[in-house]
C-alpha positions as CSV (number, residue, x, y, z in Angstrom):
1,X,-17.7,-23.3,-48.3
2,X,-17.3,-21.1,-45.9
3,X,-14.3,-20.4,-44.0
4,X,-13.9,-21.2,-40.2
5,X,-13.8,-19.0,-37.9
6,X,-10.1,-17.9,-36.4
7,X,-8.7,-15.6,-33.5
8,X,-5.5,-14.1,-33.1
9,X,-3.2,-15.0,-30.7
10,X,-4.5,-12.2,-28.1
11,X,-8.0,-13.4,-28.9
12,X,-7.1,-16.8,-28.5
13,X,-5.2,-16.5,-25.2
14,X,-8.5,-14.5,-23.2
15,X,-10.8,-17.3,-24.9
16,X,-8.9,-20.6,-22.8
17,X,-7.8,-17.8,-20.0
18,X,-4.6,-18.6,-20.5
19,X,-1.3,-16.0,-20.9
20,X,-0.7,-14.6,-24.5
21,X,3.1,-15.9,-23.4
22,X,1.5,-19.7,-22.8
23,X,-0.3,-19.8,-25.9
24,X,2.6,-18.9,-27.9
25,X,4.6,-22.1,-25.9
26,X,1.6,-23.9,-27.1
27,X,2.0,-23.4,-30.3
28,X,5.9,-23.9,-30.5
29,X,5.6,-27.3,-29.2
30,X,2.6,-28.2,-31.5
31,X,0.5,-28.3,-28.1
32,X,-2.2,-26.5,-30.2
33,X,-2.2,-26.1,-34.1
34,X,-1.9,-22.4,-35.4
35,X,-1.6,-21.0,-38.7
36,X,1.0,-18.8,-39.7
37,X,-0.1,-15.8,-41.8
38,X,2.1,-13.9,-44.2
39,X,2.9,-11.1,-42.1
40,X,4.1,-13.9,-40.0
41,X,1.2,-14.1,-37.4
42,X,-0.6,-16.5,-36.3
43,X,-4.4,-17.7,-36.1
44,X,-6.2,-20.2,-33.8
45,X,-9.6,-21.7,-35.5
46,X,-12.6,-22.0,-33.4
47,X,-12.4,-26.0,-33.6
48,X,-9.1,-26.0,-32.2
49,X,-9.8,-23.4,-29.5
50,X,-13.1,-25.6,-28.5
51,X,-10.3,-28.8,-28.5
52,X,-7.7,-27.2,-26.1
53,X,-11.0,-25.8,-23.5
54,X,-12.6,-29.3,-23.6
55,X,-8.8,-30.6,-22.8
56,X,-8.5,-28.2,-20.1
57,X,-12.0,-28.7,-18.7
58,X,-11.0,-32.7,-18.1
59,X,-8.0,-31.8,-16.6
60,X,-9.4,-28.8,-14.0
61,X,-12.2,-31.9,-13.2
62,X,-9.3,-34.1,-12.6
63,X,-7.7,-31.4,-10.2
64,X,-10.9,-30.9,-8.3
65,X,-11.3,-34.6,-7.4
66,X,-7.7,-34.6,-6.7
67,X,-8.3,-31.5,-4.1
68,X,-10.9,-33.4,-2.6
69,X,-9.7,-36.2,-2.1
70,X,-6.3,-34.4,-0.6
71,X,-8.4,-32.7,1.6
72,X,-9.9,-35.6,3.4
73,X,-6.7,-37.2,3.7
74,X,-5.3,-34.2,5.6
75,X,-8.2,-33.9,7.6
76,X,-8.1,-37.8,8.6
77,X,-4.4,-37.7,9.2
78,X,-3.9,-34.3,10.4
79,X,-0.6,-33.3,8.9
80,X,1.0,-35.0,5.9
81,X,4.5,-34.3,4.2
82,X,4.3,-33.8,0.4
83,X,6.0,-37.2,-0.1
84,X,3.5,-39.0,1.7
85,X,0.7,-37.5,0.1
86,X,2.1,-38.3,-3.4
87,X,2.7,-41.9,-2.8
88,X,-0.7,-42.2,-0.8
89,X,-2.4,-40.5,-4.6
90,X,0.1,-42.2,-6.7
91,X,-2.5,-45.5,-8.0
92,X,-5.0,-43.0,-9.5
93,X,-2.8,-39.5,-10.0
94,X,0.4,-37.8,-11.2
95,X,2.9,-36.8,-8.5
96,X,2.7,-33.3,-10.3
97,X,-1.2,-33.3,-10.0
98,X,-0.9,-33.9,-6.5
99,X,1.7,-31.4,-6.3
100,X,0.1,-28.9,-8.5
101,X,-3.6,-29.4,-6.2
102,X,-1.9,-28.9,-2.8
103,X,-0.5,-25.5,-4.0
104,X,-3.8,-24.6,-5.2
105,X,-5.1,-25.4,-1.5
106,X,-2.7,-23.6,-0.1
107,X,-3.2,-20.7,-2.4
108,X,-7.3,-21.0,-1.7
109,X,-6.7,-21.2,2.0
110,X,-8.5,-24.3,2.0
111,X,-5.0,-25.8,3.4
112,X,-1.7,-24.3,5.2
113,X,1.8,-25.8,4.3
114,X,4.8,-25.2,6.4
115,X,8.6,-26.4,5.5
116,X,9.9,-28.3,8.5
117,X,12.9,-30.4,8.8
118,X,13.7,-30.7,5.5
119,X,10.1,-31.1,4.4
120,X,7.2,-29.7,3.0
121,X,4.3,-30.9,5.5
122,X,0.3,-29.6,5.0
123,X,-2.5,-29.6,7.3
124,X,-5.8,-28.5,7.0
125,X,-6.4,-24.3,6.5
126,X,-8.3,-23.9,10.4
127,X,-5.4,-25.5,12.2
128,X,-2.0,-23.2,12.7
129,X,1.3,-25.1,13.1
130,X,1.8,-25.3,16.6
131,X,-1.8,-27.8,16.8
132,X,0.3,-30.4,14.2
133,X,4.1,-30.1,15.1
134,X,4.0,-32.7,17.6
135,X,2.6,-35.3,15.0
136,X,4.8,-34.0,12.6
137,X,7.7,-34.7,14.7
138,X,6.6,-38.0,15.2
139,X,6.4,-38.7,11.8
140,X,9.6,-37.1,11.1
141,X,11.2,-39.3,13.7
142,X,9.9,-42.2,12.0
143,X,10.5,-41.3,8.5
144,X,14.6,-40.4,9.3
145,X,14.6,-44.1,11.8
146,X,13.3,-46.0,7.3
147,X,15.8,-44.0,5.6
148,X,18.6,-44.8,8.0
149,X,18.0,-48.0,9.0
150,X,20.7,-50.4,7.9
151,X,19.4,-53.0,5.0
152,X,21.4,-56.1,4.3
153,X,20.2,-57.3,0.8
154,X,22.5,-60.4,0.6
């Protein structure tokens, strides 16, 4: 039989293009399975590597639709805050997905995010502040008149 094919660490890391540092958290919490070596080393087989990419290609898919779906709902409303966003995606995505797509459309350009009053608001990357603040006043107005209104649960 022969044996499968393995790559160190270093290898390992450039094939999912992830950090040699991630890789190693990887393996201490069993994310992917590594053999030690004697010299106390480790080695990744080609299965496992082509388990973890196929893993991380679902979840990259899953952050694209996310993006796009973030993107029309900034578009449509303007200027969101971060909390808003995540409860509108909450039925069909992760708070941290959400989260973890707007920073990538801030980072692309593809959206601006400005902290304002105590919250993160986005709006879309060809609009500057000063064309949102007055919305996100209003909204800001709106959301403090919720969380301060007096309940009475009796």
């Amino acid at each position: 039989m022969t044996p499968k094919k393995s790559y160190s660490t270093g290898e390992a890391a450039k094939q999912l293009g992830v950090s040699f540092r991630t890789l190693q958290r990887w393996i201490a919490s069993s994310k992917i399975s590594a053999v030690k070596m004697p010299n106390g080393r480790y080695r990744i087989e080609e299965p496992e590597i082509n388990r973890v990419a196929g893993i991380m290609n679902k979840e990259l898919e899953e952050l694209a639709r996310i993006r796009e779906e973030l993107v029309k709902v900034i578009e449509r409303k303007k200027v969101a805050y971060l909390r808003e966003l995540q409860v509108f995606m909450e039925y069909s995505h992760l708070h941290e997905n959400t989260y973890e797509a707007l920073d990538v459309l801030v980072e692309k350009g593809e959206l601006n995010s400005k902290s304002f009053r105590g919250n993160r608001w986005y709006f879309s990357g060809n609009l500057n502040w000063k064309d949102v603040e007055s919305i996100a006043i209003q909204k800001k107005e709106l959301l403090d008149f919720y969380v301060n209104y007096p309940r009475d649960f009796r």
